[in-house]
N, C-alpha and C positions, 0 to 999 in steps of 0.2 A: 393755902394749905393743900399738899396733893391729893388727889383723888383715891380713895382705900384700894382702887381698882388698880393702881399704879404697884404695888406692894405686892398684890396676886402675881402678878408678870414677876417680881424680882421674886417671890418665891419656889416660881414653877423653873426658872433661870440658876438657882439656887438647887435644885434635887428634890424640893417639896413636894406632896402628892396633891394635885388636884383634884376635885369631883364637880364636875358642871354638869347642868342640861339642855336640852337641845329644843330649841325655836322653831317649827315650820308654819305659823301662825302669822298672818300678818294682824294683828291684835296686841297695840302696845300695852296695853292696860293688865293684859293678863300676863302678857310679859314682865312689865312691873312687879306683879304680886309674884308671878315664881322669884322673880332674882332679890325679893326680900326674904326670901326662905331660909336662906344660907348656905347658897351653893357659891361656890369659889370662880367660878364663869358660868354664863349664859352663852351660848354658838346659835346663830342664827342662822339658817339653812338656806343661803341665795344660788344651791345647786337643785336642790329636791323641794325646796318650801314654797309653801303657796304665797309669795309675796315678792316686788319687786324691787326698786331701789329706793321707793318710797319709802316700805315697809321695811326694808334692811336698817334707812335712817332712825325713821321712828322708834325702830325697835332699839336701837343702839341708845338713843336716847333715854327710853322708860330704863334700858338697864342701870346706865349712870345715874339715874334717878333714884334708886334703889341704893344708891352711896354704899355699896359695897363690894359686890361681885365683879368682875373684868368679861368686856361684851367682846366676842369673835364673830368671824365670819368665816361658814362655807363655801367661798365662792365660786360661782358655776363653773367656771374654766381656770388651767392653767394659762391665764392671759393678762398682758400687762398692765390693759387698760381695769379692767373688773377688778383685778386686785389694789392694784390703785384709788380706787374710787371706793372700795371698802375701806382701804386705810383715810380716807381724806375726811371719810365720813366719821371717824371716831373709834373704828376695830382696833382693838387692843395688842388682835392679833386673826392672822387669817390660814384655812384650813385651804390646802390645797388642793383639788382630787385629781386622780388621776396621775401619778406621776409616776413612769414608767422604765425614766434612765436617770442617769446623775445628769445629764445634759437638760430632762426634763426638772429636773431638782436647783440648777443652777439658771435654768432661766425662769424660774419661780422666786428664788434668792434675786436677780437683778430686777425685778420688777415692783420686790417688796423694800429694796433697799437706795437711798437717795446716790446719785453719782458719787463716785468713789467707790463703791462697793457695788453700784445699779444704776438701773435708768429710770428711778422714782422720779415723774415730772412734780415739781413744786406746786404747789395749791393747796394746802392742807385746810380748805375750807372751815371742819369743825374741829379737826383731831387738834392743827393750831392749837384750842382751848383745852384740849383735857389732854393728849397725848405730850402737845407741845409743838411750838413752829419751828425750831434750832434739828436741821438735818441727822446730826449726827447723836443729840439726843433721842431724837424720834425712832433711828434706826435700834438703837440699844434699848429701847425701852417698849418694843412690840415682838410677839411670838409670830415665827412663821413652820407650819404643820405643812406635810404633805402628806396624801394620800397611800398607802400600798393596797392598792387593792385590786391587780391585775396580775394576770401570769407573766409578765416584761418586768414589775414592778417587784416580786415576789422573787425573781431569779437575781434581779439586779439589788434587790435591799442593800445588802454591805455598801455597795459604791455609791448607792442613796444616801446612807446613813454618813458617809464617809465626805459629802458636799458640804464646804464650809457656806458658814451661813443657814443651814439645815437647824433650826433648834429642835425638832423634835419629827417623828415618823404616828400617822393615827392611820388606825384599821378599821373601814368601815368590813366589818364581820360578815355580810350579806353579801357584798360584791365579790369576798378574797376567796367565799364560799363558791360561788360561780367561777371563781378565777383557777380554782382546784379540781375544775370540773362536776360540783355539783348542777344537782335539774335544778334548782330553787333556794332560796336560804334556807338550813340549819337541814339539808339533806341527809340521812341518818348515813346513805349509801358512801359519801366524803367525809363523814364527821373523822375520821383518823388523820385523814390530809388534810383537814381546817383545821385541828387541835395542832399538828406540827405546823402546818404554814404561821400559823399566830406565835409559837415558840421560835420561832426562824426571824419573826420580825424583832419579836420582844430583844431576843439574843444581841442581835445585831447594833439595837439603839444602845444598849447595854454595853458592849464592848466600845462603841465610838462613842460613847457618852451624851445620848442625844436621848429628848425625853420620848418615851414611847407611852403612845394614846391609844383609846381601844372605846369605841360606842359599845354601850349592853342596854340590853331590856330591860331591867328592874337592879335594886337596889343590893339585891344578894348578889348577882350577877356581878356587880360592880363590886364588891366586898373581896368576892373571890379573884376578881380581874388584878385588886389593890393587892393581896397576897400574892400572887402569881408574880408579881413586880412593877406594872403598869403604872403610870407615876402622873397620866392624865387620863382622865376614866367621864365619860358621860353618858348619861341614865336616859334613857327614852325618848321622848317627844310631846309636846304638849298637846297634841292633834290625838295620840295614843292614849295619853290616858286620860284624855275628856272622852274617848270611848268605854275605857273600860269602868270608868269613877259611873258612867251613865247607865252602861249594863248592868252591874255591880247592884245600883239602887234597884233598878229596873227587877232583878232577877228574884232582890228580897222583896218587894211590896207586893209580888205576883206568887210568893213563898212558896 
């Protein structure tokens, strides 16, 4: 029987609007419990999160555990071996960062794609079991994101978006922030050039048909992101709001 997590991918493949959360935890357990909440993906952060390929396995695994949600990866570099090694591990589908030309776009697509299409070396260690061992099913049946979130990547979107093999373009918001010349994220002094840089990306997936992702803080945030037109959207981090659920208590018992 296929995995529910296999059905997310042909939805989001499909025009469907996703809502995932985001992983920088190496703690599969808590991993498990969010991705039974019912969120449509889990991403697990092997660029910024504090865990290493152990922790990317494990976690992949409590997500599939959860028999429902589709588990991703952030992985650290645009590089062959790492993306590789997220796919072999069981990612569903893998987040690109940094991608700065269509040249950086198509050697992110050769890396995530078996010969024929890429230089995917054979190994499929776990995905074998849940993604599948048949190359050319494997390739059709996982998400590959790239990053916009630099001033190279922001001038060059359209020929990004335009890289066959590209399914979709995600914004991390904080970098594109810096990328427009803000001092810090959500700089009030850039907030006009990070409201248009983010309508420049959105446009662009939109026009070449490719899904357009966008990380937010909270769950309105994400509401408004779904309205805007965003059609892969993910809420926070679980490192965040094991701070604020802590303060939160912390602030009413101290009244």
């Amino acid at each position: 029987m296929p995995h529910p997590a296999a059905d997310v991918i042909r939805r989001a493949q499909a025009g469907e609007t996703l809502i995932g959360y985001w992983s920088v935890l190496d703690s599969p357990v808590s991993t498990e419990r969010v991705a039974m909440t019912g969120y449509d993906y889990v991403a697990i952060d092997g660029q910024h999160g504090l865990l290493g390929y152990s922790g990317i396995l494990q976690g992949l695994m409590a997500i599939d555990a959860a028999h429902g949600p589709a588990g991703l990866v952030r992985v650290e570099a645009n590089d062959d071996a790492v993306i590789g090694q997220a796919l072999d591990a069981g990612a569903r589908g893998v987040i690109v960062p940094l991608v700065s030309t269509a040249d950086d776009a198509r050697r992110a697509v050769r890396a995530a794609r078996y010969p024929g299409a890429g230089i995917r070396s054979y190994g499929p260690m776990r995905s074998g079991l849940r993604v599948g061992p048949v190359p050319g099913d494997s390739d059709a049946a996982i998400l590959l994101l790239v990053m916009i979130e630099t001033p190279e990547g922001l001038e060059n979107v359209e020929e990004i978006c335009a890289v066959d093999g590209v399914d979709g373009v995600y914004i991390g918001p904080s970098d594109l922030m810096l990328a427009v010349g803000g001092a810090f994220p959500g700089d009030p002094d850039r907030a006009a050039e990070h409201t248009a840089a983010i309508a420049r990306v959105l446009a662009a997936a939109q026009a070449a048909g490719v899904i357009p992702g966008i990380h937010t803080p909270d769950g309105a945030t994400a509401r408004a992101r779904r309205e805007q037109g965003f059609r892969f959207i993910t809420i926070a981090s679980d490192l965040t709001h094991l701070e604020q659920a802590a303060r939160s208590h912390l602030e009413q018992a101290r009244g």
